[in-house]
ZAMARGU-4260 file (C-alpha; in steps of 0.2 Angstrom, whole numbers, plus 5000, padded with zeros to 4 digits):
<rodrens>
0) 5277/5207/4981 | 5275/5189/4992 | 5256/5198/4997 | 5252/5200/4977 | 5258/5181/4972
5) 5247/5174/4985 | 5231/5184/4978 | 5235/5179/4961 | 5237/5162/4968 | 5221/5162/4975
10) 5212/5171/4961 | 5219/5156/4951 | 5214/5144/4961 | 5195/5154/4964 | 5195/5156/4944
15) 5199/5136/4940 | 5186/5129/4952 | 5171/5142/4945 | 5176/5135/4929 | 5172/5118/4933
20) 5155/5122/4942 | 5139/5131/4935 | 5122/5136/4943 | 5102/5133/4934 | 5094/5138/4924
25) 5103/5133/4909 | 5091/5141/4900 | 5081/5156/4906 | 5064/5160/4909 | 5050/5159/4896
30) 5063/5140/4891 | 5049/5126/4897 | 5045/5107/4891 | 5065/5101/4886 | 5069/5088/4874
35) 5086/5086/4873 | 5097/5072/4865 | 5117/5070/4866 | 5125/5062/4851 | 5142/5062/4844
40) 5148/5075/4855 | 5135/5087/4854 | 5118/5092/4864 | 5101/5096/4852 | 5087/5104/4861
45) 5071/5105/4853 | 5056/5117/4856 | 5043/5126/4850 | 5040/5145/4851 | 5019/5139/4854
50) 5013/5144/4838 | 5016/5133/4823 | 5037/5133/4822 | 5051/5120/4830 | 5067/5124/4833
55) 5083/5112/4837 | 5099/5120/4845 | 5114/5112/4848 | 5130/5112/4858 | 5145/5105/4864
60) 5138/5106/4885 | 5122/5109/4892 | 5124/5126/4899 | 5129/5131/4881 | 5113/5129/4875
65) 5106/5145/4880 | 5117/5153/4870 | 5117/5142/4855 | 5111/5149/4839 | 5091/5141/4835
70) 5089/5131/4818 | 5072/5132/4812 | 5068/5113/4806 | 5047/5116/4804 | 5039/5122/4794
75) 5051/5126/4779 | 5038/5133/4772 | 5020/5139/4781 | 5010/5134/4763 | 4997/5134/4774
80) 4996/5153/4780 | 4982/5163/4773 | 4971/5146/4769 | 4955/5141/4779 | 4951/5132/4788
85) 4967/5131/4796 | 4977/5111/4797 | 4975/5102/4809 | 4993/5103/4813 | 4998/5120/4809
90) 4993/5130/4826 | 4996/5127/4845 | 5013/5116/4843 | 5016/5110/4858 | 5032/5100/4869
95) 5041/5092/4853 | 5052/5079/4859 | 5066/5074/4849 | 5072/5055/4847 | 5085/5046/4836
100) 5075/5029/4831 | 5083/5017/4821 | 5095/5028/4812 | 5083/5044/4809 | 5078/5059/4820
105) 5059/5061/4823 | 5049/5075/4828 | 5034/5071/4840 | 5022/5084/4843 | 5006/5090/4846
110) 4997/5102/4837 | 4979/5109/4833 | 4970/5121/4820 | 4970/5132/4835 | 4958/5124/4845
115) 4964/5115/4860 | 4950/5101/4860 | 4958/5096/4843 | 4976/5094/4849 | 4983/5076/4841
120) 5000/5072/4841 | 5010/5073/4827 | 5029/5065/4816 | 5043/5073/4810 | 5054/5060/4799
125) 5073/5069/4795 | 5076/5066/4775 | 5095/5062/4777 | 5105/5054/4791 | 5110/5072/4797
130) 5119/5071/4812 | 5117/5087/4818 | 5097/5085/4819 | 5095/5102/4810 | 5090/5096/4794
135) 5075/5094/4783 | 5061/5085/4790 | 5046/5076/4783 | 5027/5078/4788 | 5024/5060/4791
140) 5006/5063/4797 | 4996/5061/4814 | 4998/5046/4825 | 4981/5040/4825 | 4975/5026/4838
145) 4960/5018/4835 | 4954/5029/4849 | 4958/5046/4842 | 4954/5057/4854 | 4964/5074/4861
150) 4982/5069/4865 | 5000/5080/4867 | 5016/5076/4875 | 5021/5061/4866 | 5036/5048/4866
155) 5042/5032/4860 | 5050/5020/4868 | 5061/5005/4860 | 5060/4987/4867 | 5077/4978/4865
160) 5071/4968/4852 | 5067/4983/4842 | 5049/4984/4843 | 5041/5002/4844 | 5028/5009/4859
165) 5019/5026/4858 | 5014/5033/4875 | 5006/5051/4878 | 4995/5062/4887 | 4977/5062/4884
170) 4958/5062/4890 | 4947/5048/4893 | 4931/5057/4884 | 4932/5073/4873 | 4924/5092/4880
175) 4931/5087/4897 | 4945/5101/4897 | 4951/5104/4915 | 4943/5088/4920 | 4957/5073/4919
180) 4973/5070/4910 | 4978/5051/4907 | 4992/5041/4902 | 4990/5030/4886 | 5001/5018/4877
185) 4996/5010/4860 | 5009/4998/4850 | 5019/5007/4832 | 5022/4994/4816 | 5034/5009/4814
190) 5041/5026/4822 | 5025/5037/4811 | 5013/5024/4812 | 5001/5018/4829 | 4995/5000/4824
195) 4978/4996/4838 | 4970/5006/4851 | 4977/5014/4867 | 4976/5006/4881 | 4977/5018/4899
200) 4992/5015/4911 | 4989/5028/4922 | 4976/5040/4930 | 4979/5053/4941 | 4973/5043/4957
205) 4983/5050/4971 | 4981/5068/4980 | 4999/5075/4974 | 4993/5073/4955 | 4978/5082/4957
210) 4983/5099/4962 | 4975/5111/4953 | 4970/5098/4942 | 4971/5080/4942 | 4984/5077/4928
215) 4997/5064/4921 | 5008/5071/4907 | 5025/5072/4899 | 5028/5053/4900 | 5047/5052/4898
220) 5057/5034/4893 | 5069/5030/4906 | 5077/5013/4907 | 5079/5006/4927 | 5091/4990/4925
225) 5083/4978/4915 | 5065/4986/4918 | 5056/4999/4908 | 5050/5013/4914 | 5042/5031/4913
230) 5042/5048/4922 | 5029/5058/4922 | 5024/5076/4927 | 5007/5076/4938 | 4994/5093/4946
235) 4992/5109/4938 | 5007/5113/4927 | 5005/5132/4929 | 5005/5126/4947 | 5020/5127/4961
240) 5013/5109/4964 | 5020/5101/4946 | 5028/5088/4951 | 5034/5070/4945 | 5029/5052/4947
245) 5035/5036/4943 | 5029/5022/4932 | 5038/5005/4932 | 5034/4992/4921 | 5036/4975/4929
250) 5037/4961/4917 | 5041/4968/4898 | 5022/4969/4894 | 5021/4988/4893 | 5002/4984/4885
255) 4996/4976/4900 | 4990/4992/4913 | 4996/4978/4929 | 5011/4979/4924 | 5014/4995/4928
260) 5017/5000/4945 | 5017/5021/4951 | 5029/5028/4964 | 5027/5045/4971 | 5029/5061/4968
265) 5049/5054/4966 | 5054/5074/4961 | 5046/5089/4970 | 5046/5108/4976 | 5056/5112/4988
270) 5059/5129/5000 | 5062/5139/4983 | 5063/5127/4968 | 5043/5127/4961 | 5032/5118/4948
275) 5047/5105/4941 | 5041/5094/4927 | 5042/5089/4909 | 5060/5079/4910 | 5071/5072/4899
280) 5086/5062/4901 | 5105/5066/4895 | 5122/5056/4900 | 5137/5067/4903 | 5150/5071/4889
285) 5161/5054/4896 | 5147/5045/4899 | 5149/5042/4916 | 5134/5052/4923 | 5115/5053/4922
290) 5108/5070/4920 | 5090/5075/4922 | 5085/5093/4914 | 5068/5099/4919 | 5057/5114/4920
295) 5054/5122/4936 | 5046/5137/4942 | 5054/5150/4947 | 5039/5159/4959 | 5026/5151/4970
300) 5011/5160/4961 | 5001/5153/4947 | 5009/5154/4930 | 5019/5148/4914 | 5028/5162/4910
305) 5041/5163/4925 | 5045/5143/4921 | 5065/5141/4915 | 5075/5124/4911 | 5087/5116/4924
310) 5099/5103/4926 | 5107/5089/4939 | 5114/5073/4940 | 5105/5057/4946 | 5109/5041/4950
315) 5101/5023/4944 | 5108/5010/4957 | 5115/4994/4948 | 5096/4985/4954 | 5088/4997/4945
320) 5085/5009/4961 | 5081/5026/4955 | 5085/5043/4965 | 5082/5059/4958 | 5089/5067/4972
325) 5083/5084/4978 | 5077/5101/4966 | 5093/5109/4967 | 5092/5128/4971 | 5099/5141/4956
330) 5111/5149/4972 | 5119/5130/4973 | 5134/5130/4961 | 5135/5112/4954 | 5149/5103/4946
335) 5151/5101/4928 | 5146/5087/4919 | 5158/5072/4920 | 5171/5077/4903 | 5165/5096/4901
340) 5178/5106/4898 | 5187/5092/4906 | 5179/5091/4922 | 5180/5074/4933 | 5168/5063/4934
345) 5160/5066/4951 | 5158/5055/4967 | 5143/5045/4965 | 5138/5045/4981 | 5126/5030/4978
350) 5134/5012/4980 | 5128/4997/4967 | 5114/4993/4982 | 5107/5012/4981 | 5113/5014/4999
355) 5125/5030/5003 | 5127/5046/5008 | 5110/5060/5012 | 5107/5070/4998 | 5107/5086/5006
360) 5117/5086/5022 | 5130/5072/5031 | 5137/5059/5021 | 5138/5040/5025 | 5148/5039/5040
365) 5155/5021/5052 | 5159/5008/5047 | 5144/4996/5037 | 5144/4979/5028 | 5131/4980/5015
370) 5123/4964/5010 | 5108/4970/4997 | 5096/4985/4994 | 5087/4978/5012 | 5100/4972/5023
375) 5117/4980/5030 | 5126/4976/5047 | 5132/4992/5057 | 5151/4987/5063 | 5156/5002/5073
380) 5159/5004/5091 | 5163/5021/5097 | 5156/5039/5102 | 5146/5049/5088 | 5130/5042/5076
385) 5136/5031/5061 | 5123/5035/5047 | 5117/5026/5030 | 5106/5032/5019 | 5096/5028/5005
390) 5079/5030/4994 | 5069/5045/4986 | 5069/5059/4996 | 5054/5070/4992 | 5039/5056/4998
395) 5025/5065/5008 | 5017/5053/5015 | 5028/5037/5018 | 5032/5022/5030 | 5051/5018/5032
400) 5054/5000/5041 | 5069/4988/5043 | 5071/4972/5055 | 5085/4977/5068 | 5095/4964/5078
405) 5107/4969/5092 | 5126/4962/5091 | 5134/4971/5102 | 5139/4987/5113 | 5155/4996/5117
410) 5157/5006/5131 | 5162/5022/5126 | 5146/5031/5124 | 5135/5034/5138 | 5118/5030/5127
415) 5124/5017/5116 | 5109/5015/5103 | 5102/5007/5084 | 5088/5011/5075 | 5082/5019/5059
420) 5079/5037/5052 | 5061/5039/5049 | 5066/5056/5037 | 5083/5063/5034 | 5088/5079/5026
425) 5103/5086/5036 | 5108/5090/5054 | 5096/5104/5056 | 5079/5092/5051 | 5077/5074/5054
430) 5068/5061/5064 | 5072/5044/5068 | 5068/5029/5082 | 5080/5020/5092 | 5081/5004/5103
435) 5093/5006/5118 | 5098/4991/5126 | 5108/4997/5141 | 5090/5010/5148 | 5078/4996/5139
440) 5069/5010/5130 | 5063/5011/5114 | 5068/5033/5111 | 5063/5045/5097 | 5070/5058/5091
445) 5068/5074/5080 | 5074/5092/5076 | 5064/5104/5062 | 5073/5118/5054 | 5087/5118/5068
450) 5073/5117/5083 | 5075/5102/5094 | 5058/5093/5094 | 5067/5083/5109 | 5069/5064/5115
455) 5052/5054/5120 | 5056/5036/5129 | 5045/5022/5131 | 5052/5009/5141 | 5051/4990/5139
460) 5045/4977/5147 | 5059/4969/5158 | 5058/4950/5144 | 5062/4959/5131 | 5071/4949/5119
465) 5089/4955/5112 | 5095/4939/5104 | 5081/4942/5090 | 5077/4953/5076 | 5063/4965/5083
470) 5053/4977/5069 | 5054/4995/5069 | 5041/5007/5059 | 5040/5024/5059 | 5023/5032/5047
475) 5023/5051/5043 | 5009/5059/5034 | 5010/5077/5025 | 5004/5085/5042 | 5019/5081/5050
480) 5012/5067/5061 | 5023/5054/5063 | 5018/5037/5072 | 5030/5025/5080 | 5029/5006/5080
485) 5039/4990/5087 | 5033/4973/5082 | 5016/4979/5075 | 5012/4989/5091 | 5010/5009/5092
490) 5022/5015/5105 | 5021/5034/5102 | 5014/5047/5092 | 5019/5062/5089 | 5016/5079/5080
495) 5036/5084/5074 | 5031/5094/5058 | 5033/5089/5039 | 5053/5084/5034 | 5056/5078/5017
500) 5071/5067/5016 | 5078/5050/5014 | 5076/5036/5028 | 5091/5029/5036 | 5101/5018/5047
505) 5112/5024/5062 | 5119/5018/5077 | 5128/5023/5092 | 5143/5015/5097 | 5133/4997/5093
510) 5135/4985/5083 | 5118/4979/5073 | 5111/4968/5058 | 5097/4976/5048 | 5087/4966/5037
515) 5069/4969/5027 | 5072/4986/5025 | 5058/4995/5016 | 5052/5013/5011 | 5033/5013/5005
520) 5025/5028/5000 | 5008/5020/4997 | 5009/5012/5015 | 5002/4996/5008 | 4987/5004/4996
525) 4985/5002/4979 | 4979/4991/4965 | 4967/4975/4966 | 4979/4960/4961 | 4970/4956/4947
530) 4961/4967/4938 | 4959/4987/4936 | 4970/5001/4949 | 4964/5013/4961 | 4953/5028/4954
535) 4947/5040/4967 | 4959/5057/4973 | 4965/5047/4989 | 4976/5056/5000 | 4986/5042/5010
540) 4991/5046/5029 | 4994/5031/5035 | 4992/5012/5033 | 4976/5014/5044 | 4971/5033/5039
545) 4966/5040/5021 | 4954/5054/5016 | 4945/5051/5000 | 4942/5069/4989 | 4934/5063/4973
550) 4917/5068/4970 | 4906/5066/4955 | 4899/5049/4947 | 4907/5032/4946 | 4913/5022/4959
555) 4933/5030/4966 | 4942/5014/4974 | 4958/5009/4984 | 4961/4992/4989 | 4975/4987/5002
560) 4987/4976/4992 | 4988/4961/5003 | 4975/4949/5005 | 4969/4940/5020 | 4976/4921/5022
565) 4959/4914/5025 | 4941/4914/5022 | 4936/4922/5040 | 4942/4939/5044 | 4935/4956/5049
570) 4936/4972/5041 | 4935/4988/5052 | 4936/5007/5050 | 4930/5023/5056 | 4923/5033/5044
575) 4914/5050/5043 | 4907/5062/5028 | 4917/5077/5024 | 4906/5084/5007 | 4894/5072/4997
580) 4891/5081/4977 | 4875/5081/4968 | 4872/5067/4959 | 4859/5054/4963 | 4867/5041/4975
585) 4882/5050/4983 | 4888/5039/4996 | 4903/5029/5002 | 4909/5013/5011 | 4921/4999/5012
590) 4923/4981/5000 | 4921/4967/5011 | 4928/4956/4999 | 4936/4962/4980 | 4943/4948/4969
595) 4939/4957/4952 | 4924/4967/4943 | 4915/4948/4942 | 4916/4948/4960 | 4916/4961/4974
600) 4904/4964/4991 | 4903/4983/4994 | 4896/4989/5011 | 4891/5009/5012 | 4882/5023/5021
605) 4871/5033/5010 | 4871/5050/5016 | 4854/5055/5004 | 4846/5041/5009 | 4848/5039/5026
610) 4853/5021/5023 | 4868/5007/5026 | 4867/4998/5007 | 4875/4982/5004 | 4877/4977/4985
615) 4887/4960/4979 | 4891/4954/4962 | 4897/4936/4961 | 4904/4925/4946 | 4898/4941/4937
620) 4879/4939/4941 | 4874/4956/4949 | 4866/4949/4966 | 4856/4968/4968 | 4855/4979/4982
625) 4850/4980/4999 | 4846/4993/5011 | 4844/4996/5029 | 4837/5011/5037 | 4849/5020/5049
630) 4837/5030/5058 | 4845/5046/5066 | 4861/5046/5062 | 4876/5060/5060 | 4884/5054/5044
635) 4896/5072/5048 | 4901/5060/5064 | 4914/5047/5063 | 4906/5031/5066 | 4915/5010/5066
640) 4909/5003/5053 | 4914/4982/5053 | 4913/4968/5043 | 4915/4948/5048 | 4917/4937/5037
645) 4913/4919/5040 | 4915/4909/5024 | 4902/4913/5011 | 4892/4927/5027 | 4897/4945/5028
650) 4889/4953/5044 | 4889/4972/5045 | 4890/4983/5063 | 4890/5001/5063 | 4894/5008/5080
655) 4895/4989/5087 | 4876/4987/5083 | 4872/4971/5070 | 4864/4982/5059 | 4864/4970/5042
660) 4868/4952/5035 | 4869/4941/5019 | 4878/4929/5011 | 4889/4928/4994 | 4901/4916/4988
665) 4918/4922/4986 | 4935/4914/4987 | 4952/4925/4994 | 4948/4942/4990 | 4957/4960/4993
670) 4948/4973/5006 | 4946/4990/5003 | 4938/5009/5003 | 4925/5013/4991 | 4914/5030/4988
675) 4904/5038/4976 | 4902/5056/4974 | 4907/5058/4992 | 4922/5065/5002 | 4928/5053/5015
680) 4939/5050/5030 | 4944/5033/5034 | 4954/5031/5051 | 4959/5014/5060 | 4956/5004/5045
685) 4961/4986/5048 | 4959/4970/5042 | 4962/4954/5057
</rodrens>
């Protein structure tokens, strides 16, 4: 009798803790693109069956959606069936995405006459205040840009003082199909009506948006603090590489493209989670929690019919940091969302700073006094690691870095230590760099997939200064080559294998004060201050080492975002050819000087030609080109390539030779990589 209580006990118990977990998809395969809104105690889902009907369901949790009866809300009547030619907005309706604006429901959508060269995006208007969004909707007409070219997966997003943007997906030129998918914005005088032109925020620029096929789509609303920003989805959408980005906007003019900053990928396949895109964005029943519910893959091969919906929670850090976490595998049961079916609220593992537990394995341990998003002070003394965590964990190629400054050490470990976590995902897969004071080494550290990579010691020199802070830098690229530095000087390289996770700070039975903590995807690339953005397929390795893979006609360009201090400096890289294409000047290079389209010094190597070229355009006056015969030369080889500046000259060596000079005028200007219908490698850039 006492051995069949304590079964049903723990059958109870078994039973009541299933009933506040669930596992993805909450919607099953062919379920992609979700637009989902929570409002007065319901969820509405709409979608489109990818003919010429939309559909809103609705229910009191997530999970209960896929079980929730559809409501047909377009057409109510297909007048149009039988007629030819077809409407514009009867065939192909693609991604609507429900939004309550101003008191109404809208309906954005794209659609075509069956053609997808003549997708344009399309409103829905509700005819009452139905709450329920399942209700009759008006056809309020195409949103039409000045601009009107092919367009899908639109949004709106709603300033604070009530004015209206449109942003969507669409291409530069028409007949460029599989080419490039943009990002465009464009100003509303109301929620069906687009008032101006677009105007491009974002291009697919960057190697982990163009897999399969350089895209930028789905743009999705998200509010970070007091900023605005946007998610999107990036590469091949049939592709395990789907995957998202971040756009922030860094003053309140979401028309100016500057003011939009990219992060990425911030949200990303993982050991089986593939292809996750096309977001939106929910709070829990009680209001407590952010949710994300996405699309993802559920095979590594090419496809769209294996994609199904899923859903986590996410955290948004008082200062606006975001972290989208880890792709959570459908075997992970999850916790409900905060008020379903009365489930608690759960543990934010993030404090108001962003800093916190990992993601994926230990939580924040020791004892830590956090002062802002880049400071804390380690205050434990005592055997074992004490860890603290923080930023997006699915970077490929980043650079984690923090000032470090010994306090003190106790004496109960034998290798009292401090330092920082280059990656961490768990125990089993994580890499990180240490000073030790009492061995005077600066020590790495790194285990992959439960396989230690071992310790590697440099030691230091006998002056070295504890009282200060010193700088410590670890760089990984996607190979899975990680780089370590102290003070700006390499002290170890080492192949260790590619671990996505968060950075970190950890200690060993040692007090320490960390300050200028930073985490840089883009390793100190991107736009030019002033005016246009980076525009080639760069893949970034390093702060020194980027391989550029666009081909075709117009210049591709990545500039380093900070200037030098004065008028003399000298630019240096290695460079070498991987494929040039077919146009008539292929070739690539470096800018010796760019302040803006008005005025920039470009130096290159013209494979076709056999020439180094030199061409300068100053206070918008085009001062032509120049050329210089090379002679033999391997342009497959790597070869130096620099450029001293002195004032208004420029003087060009390849190899260390003096092989060109000439003057322009030009005041402080960015450096940077440049090419032309040419694959490139740059290694040892640097600017000194």
């Amino acid at each position: 009798m006492l051995r069949s209580l304590l079964w049903m006990a723990l059958l109870l118990v078994s039973t009541a803790t299933s009933a506040q977990t669930f596992t993805n998809p909450i919607l099953p395969a062919t379920a992609a693109d979700p637009s989902i809104v929570r409002y007065n105690g319901y969820y509405y889902h709409a979608f489109s069956d990818g003919g010429r009907n939309i559909f809103v369901r609705k229910s009191t949790t997530l999970k209960g959606l896929g079980s929730a009866a559809a409501v047909l809300v377009w057409p109510e009547e297909p007048h149009w069936l039988g007629y030819e030619p077809a409407p514009a907005y009867s065939q192909e309706t693609w991604a609507p995405e429900l939004q309550l604006i101003n008191g109404r429901w809208y309906i954005y959508y794209a659609a075509s006459n069956g053609i997808n060269a003549n997708h344009r995006m399309f409103v829905l208007e509700s005819t009452s205040l139905d709450p329920q969004a399942q209700g009759a909707y008006a056809f309020k007409g195409q949103l039409r840009p000045t601009t009107d070219k092919w367009a899908i997966d639109g949004a709106v997003i709603q300033k604070d003082d009530g004015s209206l943007y449109f942003v969507w997906s669409g291409w530069a030129v028409e007949d460029v199909e599989g080419k490039e998918q943009n990002l465009y914005i464009a100003a509303m005088s109301n929620p069906w009506t687009i008032s101006g032109d677009r105007v491009m925020i974002s291009a697919p620029t960057f190697d982990w948006e163009a897999r399969g096929m350089a895209l930028n789509e789905a743009p999705q609303p998200l509010r970070l603090g007091t900023q605005y920003a946007l998610i999107f989805s990036a590469s091949g959408s049939w592709t395990q590489e789907y995957t998202l980005g971040l756009l922030t906007n860094t003053d309140g003019n979401l028309l100016n493209p500057k003011s939009w900053v990219k992060t990425g990928p911030v949200f990303r396949k993982n050991a089986n989670v593939y292809g996750v895109g096309h977001p939106t964005f929910v709070k829990s029943p009680d209001g407590t929690e952010n949710w994300i519910v996405y699309h993802a893959k559920e095979l590594a091969s090419d496809g769209w019919g294996d994609r199904s919906v899923r859903a986590q929670e996410f955290y948004i850090a008082s200062d606006g940091s975001l972290n989208l976490g880890v792709a959570r595998s459908p075997s992970i049961a999850q916790p409900l969302p905060g008020g379903e079916n009365g489930a608690p609220a759960s543990p934010n593992p993030i404090d108001s700073h962003g800093w916190g537990g990992s993601f994926e394995g230990v939580g924040r341990s020791g004892s830590w006094t956090i002062s802002s998003a880049t400071a804390a002070s380690g205050t434990t003394l005592g055997a074992g690691w004490a860890n603290l965590f923080r930023g997006n964990a699915n970077f490929e190629s980043v650079a984690v870095s923090a000032n470090v400054q010994w306090v003190a050490t106790g004496t109960t470990s034998a290798y009292p230590k401090f330092g920082i976590y280059g990656t961490y995902k768990d125990a089993n897969n994580h890499v990180a760099a240490f000073l030790d004071k009492k061995y005077m080494m600066f020590a790495t550290f790194a285990v992959v997939d439960g396989v230690l990579k071992g310790w590697q010691n440099t030691a230091l020199p006998s002056t070295f200064d504890w009282t200060r802070a010193h700088n410590i830098r670890i760089e990984r690229n996607w190979s899975g080559t990680y780089k370590f530095f102290l003070d700006g000087a390499l002290q170890q390289t080492r192949s260790i294998g590619n671990v996505l996770g968060q950075m970190g700070l950890v200690t060993e039975d040692t007090q320490a004060n960390y300050t200028s903590v930073r985490m840089d995807s883009t390793q100190g690339w991107g736009d030019p201050a002033y005016d246009g953005w980076q525009n080639g397929k760069y893949e970034i390795l390093s702060a020194r080492d980027v391989v550029g893979w666009a081909t075709g006609p117009g210049w591709k360009s990545l500039w380093r975002k900070t200037a030098p201090t004065t008028l003399a400096y000298t630019v240096e890289s290695g460079i070498r050819l991987k494929a040039q294409g077919s146009t008539g000047y292929p070739k690539y290079g470096l800018y010796a000087c760019y302040q803006d389209a008005r005025n920039h010094m470009t130096v290159w190597l013209d494979p076709k030609y056999g020439v180094l070229a030199s061409h300068a355009v100053s206070g918008g006056v085009d001062m032509g080109w120049q050329n210089v015969a090379l002679g033999t030369f391997s342009f497959t080889s790597t070869h130096t390539v620099k450029i001293v500046r002195s004032g208004s000259s420029f003087t060009v060596y390849v190899d260390g030779v003096q092989k060109h000079a000439r003057s322009a005028a030009f005041s402080s200007c960015q450096t940077g990589l440049v090419s032309e219908d040419a694959q490139a490698e740059y290694t040892n850039y640097r600017v000194y």
